[in-house]
C-alpha positions in Angstrom: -19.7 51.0 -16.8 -21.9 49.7 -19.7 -22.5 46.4 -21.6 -23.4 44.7 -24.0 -27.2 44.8 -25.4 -28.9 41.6 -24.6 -28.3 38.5 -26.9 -31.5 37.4 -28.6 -31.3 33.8 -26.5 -34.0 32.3 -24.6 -34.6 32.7 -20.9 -31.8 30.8 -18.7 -34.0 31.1 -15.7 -37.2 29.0 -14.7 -39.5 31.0 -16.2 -43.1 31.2 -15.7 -45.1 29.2 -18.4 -47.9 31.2 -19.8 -51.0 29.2 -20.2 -52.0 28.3 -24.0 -55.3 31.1 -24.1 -55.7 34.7 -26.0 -54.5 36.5 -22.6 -51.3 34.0 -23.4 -50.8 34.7 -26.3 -50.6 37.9 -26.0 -48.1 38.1 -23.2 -46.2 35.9 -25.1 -46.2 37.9 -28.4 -45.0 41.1 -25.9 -42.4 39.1 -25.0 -41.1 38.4 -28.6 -41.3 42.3 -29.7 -38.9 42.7 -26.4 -36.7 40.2 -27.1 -36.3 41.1 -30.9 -35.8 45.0 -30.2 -33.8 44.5 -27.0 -31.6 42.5 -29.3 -31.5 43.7 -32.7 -33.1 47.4 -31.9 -33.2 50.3 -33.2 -36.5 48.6 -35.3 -39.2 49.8 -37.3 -42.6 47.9 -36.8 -42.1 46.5 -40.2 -39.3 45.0 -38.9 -40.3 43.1 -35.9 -43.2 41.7 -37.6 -40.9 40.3 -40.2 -38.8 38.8 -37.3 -41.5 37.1 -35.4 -43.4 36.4 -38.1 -46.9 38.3 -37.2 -49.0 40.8 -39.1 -47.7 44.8 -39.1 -51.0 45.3 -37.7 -51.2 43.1 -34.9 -47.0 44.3 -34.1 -48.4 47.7 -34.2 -50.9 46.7 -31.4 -48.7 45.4 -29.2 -45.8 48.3 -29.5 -48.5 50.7 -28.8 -49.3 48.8 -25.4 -45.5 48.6 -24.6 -44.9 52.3 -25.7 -47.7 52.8 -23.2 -46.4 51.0 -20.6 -42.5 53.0 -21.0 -41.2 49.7 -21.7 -40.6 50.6 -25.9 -39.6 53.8 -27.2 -39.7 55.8 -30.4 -36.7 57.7 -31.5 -37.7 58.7 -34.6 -38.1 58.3 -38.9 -35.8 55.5 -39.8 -32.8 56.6 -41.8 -33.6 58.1 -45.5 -33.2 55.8 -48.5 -35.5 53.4 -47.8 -38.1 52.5 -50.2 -42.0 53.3 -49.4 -43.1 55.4 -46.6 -40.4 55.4 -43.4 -40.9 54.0 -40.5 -40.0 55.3 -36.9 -37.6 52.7 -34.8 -38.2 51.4 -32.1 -35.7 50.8 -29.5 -36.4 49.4 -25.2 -36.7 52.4 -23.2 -34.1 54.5 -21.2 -36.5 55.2 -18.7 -38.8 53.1 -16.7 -38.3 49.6 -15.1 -34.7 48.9 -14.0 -33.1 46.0 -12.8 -30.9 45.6 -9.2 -28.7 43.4 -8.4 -26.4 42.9 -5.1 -23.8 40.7 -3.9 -22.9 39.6 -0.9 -18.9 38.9 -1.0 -16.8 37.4 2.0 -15.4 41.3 2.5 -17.9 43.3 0.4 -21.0 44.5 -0.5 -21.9 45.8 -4.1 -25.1 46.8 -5.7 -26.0 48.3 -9.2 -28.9 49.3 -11.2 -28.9 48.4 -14.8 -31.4 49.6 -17.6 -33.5 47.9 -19.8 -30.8 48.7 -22.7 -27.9 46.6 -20.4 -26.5 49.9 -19.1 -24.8 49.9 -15.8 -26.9 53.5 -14.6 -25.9 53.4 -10.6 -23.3 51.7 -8.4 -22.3 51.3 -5.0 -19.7 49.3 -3.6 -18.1 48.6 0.3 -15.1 47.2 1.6 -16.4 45.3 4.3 -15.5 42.1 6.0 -18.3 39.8 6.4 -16.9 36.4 7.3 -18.3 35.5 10.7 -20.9 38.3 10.6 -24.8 37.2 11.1 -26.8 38.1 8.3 -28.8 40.9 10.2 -26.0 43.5 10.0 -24.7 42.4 7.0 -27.8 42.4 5.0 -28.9 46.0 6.5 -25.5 47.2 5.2 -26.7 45.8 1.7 -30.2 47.1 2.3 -28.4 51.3 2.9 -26.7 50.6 -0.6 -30.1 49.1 -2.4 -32.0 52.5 -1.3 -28.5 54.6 -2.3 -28.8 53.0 -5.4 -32.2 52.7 -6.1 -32.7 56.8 -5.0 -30.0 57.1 -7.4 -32.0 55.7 -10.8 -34.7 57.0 -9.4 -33.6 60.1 -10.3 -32.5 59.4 -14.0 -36.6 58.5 -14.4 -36.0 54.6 -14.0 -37.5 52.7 -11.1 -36.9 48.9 -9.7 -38.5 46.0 -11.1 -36.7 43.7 -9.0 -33.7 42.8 -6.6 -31.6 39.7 -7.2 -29.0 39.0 -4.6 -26.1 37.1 -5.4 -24.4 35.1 -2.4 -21.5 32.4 -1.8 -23.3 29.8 -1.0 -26.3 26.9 -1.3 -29.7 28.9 -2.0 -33.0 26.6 -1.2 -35.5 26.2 -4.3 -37.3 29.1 -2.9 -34.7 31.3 -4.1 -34.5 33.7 -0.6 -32.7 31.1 1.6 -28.9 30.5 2.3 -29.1 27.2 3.3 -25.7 27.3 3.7 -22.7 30.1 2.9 -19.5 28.3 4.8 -17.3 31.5 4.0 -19.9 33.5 5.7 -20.8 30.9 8.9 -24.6 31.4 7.5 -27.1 28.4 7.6 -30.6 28.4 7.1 -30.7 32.4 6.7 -34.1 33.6 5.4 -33.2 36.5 3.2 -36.2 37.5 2.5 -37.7 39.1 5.6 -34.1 41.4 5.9 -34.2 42.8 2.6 -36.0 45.7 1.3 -40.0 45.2 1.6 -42.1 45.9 -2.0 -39.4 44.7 -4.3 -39.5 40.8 -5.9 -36.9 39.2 -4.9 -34.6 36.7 -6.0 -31.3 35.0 -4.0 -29.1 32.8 -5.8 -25.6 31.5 -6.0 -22.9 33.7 -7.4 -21.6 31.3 -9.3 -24.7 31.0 -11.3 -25.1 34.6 -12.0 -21.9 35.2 -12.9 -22.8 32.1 -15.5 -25.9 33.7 -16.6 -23.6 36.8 -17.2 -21.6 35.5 -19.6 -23.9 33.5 -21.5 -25.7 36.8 -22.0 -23.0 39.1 -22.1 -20.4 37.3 -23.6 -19.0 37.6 -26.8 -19.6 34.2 -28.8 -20.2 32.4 -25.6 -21.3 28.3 -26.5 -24.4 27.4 -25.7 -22.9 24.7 -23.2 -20.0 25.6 -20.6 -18.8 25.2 -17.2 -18.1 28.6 -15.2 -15.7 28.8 -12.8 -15.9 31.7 -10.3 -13.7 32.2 -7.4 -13.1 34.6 -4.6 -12.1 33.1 -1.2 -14.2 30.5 -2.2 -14.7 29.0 -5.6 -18.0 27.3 -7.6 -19.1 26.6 -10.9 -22.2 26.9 -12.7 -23.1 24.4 -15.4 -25.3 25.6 -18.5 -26.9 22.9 -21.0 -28.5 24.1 -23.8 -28.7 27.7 -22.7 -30.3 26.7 -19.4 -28.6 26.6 -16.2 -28.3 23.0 -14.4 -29.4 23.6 -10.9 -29.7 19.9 -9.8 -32.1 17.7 -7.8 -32.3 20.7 -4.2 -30.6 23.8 -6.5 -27.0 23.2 -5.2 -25.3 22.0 -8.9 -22.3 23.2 -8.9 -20.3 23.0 -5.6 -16.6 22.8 -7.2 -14.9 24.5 -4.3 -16.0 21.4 -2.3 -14.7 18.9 -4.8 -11.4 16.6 -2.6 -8.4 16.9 -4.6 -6.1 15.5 -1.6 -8.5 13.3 0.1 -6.3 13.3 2.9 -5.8 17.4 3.1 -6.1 20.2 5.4 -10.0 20.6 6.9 -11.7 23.0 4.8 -15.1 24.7 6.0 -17.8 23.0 4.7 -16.4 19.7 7.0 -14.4 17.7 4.4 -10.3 17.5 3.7 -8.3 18.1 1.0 -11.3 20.4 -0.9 -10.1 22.5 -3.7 -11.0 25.8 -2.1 -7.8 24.9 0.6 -5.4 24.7 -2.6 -7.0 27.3 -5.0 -8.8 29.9 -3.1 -7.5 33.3 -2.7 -6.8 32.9 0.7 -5.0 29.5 0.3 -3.0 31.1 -2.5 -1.9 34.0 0.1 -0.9 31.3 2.6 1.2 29.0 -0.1 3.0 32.4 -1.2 3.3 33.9 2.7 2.0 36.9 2.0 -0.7 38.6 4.5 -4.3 38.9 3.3 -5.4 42.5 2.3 -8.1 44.7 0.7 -7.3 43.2 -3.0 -6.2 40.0 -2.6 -6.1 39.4 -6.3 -4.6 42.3 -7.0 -1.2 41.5 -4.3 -0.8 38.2 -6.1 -0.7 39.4 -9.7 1.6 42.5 -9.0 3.9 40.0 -7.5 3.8 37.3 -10.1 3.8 40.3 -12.8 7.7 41.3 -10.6 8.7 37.9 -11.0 7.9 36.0 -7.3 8.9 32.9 -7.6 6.9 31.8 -4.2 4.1 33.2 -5.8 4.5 31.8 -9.0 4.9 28.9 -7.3 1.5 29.1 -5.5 -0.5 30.1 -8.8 0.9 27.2 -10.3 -0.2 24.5 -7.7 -3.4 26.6 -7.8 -3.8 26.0 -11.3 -3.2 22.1 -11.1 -5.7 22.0 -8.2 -8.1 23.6 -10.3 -7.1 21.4 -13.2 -8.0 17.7 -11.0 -11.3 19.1 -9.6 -12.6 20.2 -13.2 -11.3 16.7 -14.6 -14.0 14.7 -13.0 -16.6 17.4 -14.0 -15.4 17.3 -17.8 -15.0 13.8 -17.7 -19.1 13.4 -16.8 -20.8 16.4 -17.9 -18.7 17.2 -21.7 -19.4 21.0 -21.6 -18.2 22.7 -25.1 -15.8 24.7 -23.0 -14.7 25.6 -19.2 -14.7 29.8 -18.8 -12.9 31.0 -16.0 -14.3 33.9 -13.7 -14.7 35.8 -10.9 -11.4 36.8 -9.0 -9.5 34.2 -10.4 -10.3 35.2 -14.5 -7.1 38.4 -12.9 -4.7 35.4 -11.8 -5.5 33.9 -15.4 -1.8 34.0 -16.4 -0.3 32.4 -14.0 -3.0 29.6 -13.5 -3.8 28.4 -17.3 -0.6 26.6 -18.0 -1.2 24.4 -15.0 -4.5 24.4 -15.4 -4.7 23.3 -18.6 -2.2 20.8 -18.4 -3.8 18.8 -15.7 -6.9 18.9 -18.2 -4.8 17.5 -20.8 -3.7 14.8 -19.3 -6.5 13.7 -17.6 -9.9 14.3 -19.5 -10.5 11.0 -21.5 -11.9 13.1 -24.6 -9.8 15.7 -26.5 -8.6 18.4 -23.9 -11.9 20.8 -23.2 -10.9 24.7 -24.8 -10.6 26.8 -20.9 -10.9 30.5 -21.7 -11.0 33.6 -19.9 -14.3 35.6 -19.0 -13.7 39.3 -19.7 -16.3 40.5 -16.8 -14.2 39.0 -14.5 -14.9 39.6 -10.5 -18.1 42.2 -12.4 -19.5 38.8 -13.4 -22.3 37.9 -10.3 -22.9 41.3 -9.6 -24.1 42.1 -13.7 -25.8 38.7 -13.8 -27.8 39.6 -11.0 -29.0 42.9 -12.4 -29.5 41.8 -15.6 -31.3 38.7 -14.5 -34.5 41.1 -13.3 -34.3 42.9 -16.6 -34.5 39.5 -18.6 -37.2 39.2 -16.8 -39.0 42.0 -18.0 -38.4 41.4 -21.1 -39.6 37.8 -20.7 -43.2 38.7 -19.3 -43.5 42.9 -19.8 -46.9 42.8 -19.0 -46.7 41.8 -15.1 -44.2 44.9 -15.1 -46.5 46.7 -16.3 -48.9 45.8 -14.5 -46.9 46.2 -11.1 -45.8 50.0 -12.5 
């Protein structure tokens, strides 16, 4: 699977501010000539210095050092009919520092390697049930596919410059403990110390990868949204300005736990009537009586696609669930648009009438646009990857350094 070459947007993550000196300047001015190829490559050196405003000669230092490093490459004269002496373009390498990512899913396990070009070069996935599981034999499980994968890349000259782990629940500030995953029955899990040693590691909620996913892969995705991503549980990510909004601990975003019938069924987390017990897969499967299986998603839309009315009639309440708990977050936060993800971005169909009605009739402003993310359930998984290879291209020298 491949995707798209990385927008030329500023980093969505808290990046690391680089102190105002010549060392800092420099690693910032590596950064730009990443950014600009990554995005607009294949480059000449004239090029990027006309982009990011610098001297050829001083561009020319810096590509040298990134060609050096195996984060650039040269494939060769520029095309013929160009005025003056030709250039060769530049593009980000093929080779060399790779990004992983993993997610942890209530009943699988998935890993991937993606390049510094956006390309998907190795993937492992397993069907696994994980609710009720400790983390030690879950997270060894994800450790066999990591090395599977990362053996894998090895192999096609890349090797890992990071591991980001997407998960379905709270992550602490220190990005490496669940706090709290109520779909898994994890709390206080240190993922760091069960994960493979030697790599950087970063944990986070699914949700917000799968937001940083399509703000960087997405076509023409605004600058401010509200993603909604769902499997048997369901959160949101919101993104201001380009920036995720992680809140005042780093748990923004809890939609799933959001009461639409105060007085409801007891959900997971402790509370009644939460959207997850109206609109997550396996609330769906209960409201249509059909048995849970390998692809949940899959069993609802073939029978909605044959016409099921119980089913139809499940999505639909879905959908209006869905519809109250993303009033109230409309209503306060005004995002340009709600894009809908994850698992649920396959039920699209059958929930967006609903959905979008309940919107309608409730949001005090015009109704909010709700679209469909085309990465669908791929969403956490890519943003994960690709959120160690924005990384890279936000400070290349560490990774070079760390090569």
């Amino acid at each position: 699977m491949s995707t798209p070459p990385h927008k030329a947007r500023p980093p969505a993550g808290p990046g690391r501010a680089l102190p105002d000196t010549q060392q800092g300047m420099r690693r910032r001015n590596l950064s730009r000539v990443m950014h600009t190829v990554s995005a607009e490559g294949p480059l000449s050196r004239a090029a990027v210095a006309s982009r990011i405003g610098l001297t050829r000669a001083a561009v020319s230092t810096l590509v040298d050092e990134l060609i050096r490093s195996g984060l650039l490459e040269e494939l060769g004269p520029e095309r013929p009919g160009r005025v003056g002496r030709p250039g060769f373009a530049l593009a980000v390498s093929g080779r060399g520092p790779a990004g992983i990512g993993a997610e942890v899913g209530v009943d699988h396990l998935a890993v991937c390697a993606v390049d510094l070009r956006g390309r998907v070069r190795s993937r492992a996935v397993r069907h696994v049930p994980n609710r009720g599981r400790s983390p030690e034999p879950v997270l060894g499980e994800l450790t066999g596919l990591v090395e599977r994968v990362v053996a894998e890349a090895e192999g096609e000259g890349l090797w890992p410059a990071g591991l980001a782990v997407a998960v379905p629940g709270l992550v602490a500030r220190d990005a490496r403990t669940v706090v709290r995953a109520p779909n898994l029955g994890w709390h206080d899990a240190d993922l760091g110390g069960l994960l493979p040693a030697g790599l950087p590691l970063t944990v986070a909620n699914e949700a917000n990868f799968g937001a940083l996913a399509e703000l960087w892969l997405g076509e023409d995705t605004p600058r401010d949204f509200l993603h909604v991503s769902a499997e048997v549980g369901i959160g949101a990510a919101v993104v201001v300005d380009g920036r995720l909004l992680h809140g005042n601990r780093g748990f923004a975003g809890e939609l799933g736990h959001v009461p639409v019938r105060p007085e409801g069924p007891q959900c997971a987390c402790g509370g009644r009537g939460c959207l997850e017990q109206y609109a997550g897969e396996d609330a769906v499967l209960r409201a249509a009586g059909l048995e849970p299986g390998e692809d949940r998603v899959g069993l609802l839309a073939g029978r909605a696609e044959q016409g099921d009315a119980e089913v139809r009639d499940a999505l639909h309440e879905a959908g209006t669930a869905l519809g109250i708990a993303l009033t109230g977050a409309v209503n306060l936060l005004d995002p340009e648009s709600v894009v809908l993800g994850g698992a649920l971005s396959g039920l699209a169909p059958w929930l967006l009438p609903s959905l979008r009605s309940e919107l309608a009739r409730r949001t005090a402003g015009p109704p909010c646009p709700v679209s469909v993310s085309p990465l669908g359930p791929e969403g956490p998984l890519l943003g994960a990857a690709h959120s160690v290879v924005r990384g890279v291209l936000d400070d290349p020298a560490a990774v070079a350094e760390r090569a």
